[in-house]
N, C-alpha and C positions, 0 to 999 in steps of 0.2 A: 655769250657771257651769262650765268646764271645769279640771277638775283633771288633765288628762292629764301624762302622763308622771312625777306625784308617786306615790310609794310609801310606805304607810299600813300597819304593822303595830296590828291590832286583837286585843287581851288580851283576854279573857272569864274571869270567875271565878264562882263558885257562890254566884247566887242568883237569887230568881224576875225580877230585871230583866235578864236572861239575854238575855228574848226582844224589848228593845228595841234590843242590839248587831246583832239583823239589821234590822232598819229603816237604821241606819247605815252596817251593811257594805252594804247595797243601794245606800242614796244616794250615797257614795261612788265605786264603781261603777261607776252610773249617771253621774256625773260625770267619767269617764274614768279615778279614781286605780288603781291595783293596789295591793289588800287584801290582805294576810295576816293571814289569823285568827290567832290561838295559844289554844288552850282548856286554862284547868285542868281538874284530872277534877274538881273540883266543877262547873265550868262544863257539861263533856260529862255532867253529869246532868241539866241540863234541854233544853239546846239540841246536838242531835247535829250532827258534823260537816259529817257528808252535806248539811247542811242548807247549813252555809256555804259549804260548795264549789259548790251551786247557785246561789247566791246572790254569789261571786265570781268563780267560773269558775278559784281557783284552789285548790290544795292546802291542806289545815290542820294544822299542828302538833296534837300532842299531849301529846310525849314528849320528853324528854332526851336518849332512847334510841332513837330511829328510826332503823332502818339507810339508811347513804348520808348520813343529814345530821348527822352529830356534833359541827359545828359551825354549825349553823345561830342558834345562840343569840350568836354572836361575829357573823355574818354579820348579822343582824336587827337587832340591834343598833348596825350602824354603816350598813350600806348601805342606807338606809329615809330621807323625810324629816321622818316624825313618829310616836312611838309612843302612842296612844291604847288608856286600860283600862276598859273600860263592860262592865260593870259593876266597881267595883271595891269587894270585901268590905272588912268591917273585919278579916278575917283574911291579906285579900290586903296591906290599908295595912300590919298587924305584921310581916306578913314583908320588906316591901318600904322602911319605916324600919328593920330589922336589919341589912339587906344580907343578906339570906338567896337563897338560888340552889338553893332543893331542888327546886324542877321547870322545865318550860322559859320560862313566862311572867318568873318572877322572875330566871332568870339571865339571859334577854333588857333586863329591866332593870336588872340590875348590870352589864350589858357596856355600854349603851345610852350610845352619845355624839351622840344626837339628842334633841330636845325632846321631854317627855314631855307629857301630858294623859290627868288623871283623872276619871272620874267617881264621887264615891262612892255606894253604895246599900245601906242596910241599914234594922233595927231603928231606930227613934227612939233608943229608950236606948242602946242600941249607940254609935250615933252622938254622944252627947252625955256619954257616959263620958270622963275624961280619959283613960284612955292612948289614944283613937280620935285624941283631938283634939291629944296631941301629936305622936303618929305622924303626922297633916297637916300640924303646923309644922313638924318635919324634912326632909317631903319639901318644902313650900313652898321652906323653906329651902335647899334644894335645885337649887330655880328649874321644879320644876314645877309645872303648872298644873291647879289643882282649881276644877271646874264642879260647880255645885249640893253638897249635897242640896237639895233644896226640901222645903215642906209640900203634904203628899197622903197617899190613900188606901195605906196599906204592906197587905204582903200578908196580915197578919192585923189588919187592919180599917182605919179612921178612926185617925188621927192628926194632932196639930195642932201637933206638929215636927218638924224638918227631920229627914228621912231618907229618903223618894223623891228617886231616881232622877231627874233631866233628862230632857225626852221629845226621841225623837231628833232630831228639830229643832233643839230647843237646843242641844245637843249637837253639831251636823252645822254649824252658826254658829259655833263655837268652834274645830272642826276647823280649816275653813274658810280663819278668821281666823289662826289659826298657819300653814296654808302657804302663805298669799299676802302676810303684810302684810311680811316680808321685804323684800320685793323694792318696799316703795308709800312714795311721799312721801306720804304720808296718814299713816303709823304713827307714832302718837304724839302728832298736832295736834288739834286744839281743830276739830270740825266741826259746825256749827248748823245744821239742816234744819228748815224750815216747808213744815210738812202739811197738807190737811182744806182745809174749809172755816172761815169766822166765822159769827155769828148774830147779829144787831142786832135787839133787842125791839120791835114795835107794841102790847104790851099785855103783861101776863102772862102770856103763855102763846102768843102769836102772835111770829113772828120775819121777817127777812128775809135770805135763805141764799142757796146755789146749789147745784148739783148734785154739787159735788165728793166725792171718794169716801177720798181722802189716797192713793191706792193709788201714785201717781208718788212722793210725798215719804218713804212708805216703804220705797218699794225701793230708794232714795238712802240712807236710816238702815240698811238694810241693806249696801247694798255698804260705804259707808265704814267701816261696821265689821268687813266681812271685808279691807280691807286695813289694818285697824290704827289706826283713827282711834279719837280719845275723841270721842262723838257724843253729842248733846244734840240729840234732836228736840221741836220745840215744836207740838203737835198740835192743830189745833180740830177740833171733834166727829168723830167716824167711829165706823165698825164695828170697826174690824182694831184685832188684837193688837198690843202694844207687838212692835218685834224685839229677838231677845236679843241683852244685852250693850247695850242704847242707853238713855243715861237720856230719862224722857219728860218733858214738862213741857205740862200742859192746859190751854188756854185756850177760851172763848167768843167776847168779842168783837174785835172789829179792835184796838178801846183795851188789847184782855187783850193781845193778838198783838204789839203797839208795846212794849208795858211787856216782856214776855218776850225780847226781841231787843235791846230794850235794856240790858236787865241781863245777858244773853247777850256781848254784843258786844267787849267790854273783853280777853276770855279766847280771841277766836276767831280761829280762821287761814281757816277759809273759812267766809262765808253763803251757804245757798242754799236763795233765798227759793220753794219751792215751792206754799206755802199761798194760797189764792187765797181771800182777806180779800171779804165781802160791799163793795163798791164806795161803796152807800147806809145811811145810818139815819132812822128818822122823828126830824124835828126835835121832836118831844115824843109819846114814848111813853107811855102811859096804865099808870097803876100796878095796876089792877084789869083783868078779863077784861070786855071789851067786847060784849056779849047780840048774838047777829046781829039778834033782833027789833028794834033799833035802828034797821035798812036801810044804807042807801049812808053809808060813809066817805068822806072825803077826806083823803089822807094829804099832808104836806108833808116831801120827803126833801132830806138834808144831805149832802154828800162825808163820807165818813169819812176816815181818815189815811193817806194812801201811805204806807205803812212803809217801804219802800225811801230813798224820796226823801228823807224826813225824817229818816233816821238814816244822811247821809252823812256829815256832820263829824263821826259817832261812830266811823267805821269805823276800827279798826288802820288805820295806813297798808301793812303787810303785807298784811292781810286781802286772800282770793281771794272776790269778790262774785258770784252768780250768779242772775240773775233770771229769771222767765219772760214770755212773752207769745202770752196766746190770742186769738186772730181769728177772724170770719168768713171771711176773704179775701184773696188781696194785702198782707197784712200785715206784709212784710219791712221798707219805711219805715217800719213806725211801728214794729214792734222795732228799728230800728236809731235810731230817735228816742229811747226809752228807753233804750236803752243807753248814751248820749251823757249825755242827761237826769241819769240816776240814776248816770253813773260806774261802770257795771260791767264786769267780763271779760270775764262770757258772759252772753249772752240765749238762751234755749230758747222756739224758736216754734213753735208747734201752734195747728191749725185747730178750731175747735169742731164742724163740722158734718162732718167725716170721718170717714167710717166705720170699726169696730173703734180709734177712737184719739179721747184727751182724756178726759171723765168716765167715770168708774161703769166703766170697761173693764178689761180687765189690758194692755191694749196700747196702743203709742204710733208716732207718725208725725210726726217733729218738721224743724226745720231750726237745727243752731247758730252764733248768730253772737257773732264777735268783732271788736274795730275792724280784724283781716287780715283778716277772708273768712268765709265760711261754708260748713257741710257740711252735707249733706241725707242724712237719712236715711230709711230702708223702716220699712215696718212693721212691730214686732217687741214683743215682749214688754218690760213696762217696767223689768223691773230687766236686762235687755240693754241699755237707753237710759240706765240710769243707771250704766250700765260705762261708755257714751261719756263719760258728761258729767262724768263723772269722771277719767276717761282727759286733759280739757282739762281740770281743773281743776290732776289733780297736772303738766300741761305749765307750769302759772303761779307753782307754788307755791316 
């Protein structure tokens, strides 16, 4: 994801989550934005400078008093497109509910006429003392925006509340999501993503699956929510982490996946059905685990429910629908049959037996079509593919 030409001042204050603001100033970065650090001197006691200036390629604040920049806390402050503080103490939130400006981080935030975003990170009790917590609804109040603490291991041990730090990941999804959704007809709508595969039971313990990995339908619950969408992804089985900022909703079978999208549906501005539902079930699955010394089964299999199909009179008449369609081959008529079929925007067609693209891969090799025309794309990493498909989605929205 490219964040070029966005300007990111990044606040450090003193504490041991110190050393997760350089994982961020990296990614960052690495994303094209121009970083300015600004370090308290409690900050500059864990994490040196020198450090961020490798790690940015550009100069780091320190001081109030740096010759040449005497105003650089008036200039940070306005000419920047987001101020981000990770770690942010609870002595950094006191000062910064006073309006206090006694060193350069804090008066960069009293001059600050850009969006701010916090992370807190401290002590549990720290954290959970009221003046921590109302010095967060000032600034809330405020209109900035506070990420985590979570529960995790703090630096003097186990604890089992909130007072770790965001991992920069989380964190780097939050950034993110403030300098792009600006500019996104996505920000602020209702967007439904199906993920994963289904599982349809032959016995207790025996299913009927496929090889799906959810790795497309999450990197859709991710983009949408770096430009600003409310995202509710509906997930059957996988590996992968929820993404931050996306509510999740688990289902098993196809009957789970129907029910989920339909109670979904009422509240949504765009579906897109990514989750590739097992197709069959055994017409009578056996309620006990069936002895292989048994020998040769005969199984008798049903259609399951096209979710798509079946929940077209439910759709908003608003609603942006988005379906997919895997092939062997040649398979442009018959996504363009379902498209037709099921009433959709956009169909996403991808070949199952192409290499680097479709299951279990990070990468995809798609074509999308709409009743104008269609675009074919390379092969590319899949949350690159879910920049496109989302690119036509906010064209419809």
């Amino acid at each position: 994801m490219s964040l070029s030409g966005r300007r990111v001042v990044l606040g450090v204050s003193g504490g041991i989550a110190s050393y997760k603001a350089c994982t961020v100033a990296r990614r960052l970065t690495e994303a094209g934005a121009a970083v300015d650090v600004v370090l308290t001197a409690g900050g500059a006691q864990f994490v040196g400078p020198v450090t961020f200036e490798a790690l940015t390629g550009r100069p780091v604040l320190t001081s109030l008093w740096e010759r040449d920049r005497a105003l650089a806390h008036v200039h940070l402050g306005h000419d920047t497109d987001l101020i981000v503080v990770a770690p942010a103490t609870a002595h950094l939130l006191a000062r910064a509910a006073l309006g206090l400006a006694d060193d350069i981080l804090t008066a960069i935030l009293l001059a600050a006429r850009v969006p701010i975003l916090i992370a807190p990170a401290m002590n549990d009790h720290m954290f959970a003392h009221p003046a921590t917590q109302q010095n967060l609804e000032i600034l809330r109040r405020r209109g900035w925006t506070v990420v985590g603490p979570v529960v995790g291991p703090l630096a003097e041990g186990p604890s089992d509340q909130r007072g770790r730090m965001v991992e920069p990941e989380v964190l780097f999804a939050f950034v993110e999501r403030a300098l792009r959704a600006s500019t996104s007809r996505l920000r602020d709508r209702c967007v439904v993503i199906t993920a994963g595969p289904t599982r349809e039971p032959l016995d207790a313990v025996r299913v009927i699956t496929n090889p799906s990995s959810g790795k497309m339908g999450y990197a859709l619950a991710e983009e949408a929510f770096a430009r600003g969408a409310r995202v509710l992804l509906i997930s059957g089985p996988t590996m992968l982490s929820p993404p931050p900022g996306v509510e999740i909703r688990r289902v098993r079978s196809t009957d789970d996946l129907q029910q989920a999208v339909e109670d979904a549906l009422p509240g949504a501005d765009v579906l897109v059905m990514a989750a590739a539902p097992a197709d069959f079930r055994s017409a009578a699955p056996e309620p006990h685990k069936r002895p292989r010394r048994e020998g040769q089964i005969t199984l008798t299999l049903t259609p399951t429910a096209d979710v798509l199909e079946t929940t077209v009179d439910a759709r908003p008449p608003h609603c942006v629908v988005v379906g997919f369609a895997l092939e062997l081959a040649d398979g442009t008529q018959r996504a363009r049959e379902k498209l037709r079929l099921k009433q959709l925007d956009l169909i996403v067609l991808n070949y199952v037996n192409e290499a680097d693209a479709g299951f279990e891969v990070d990468t995809n090799r798609v074509t999308l079509i709409t009743p104008d025309g269609e675009t074919v794309l390379d092969l590319m990493p899949k949350r690159a593919v879910a920049q496109h498909i989302l690119d036509a989605v906010e064209a419809r929205v």
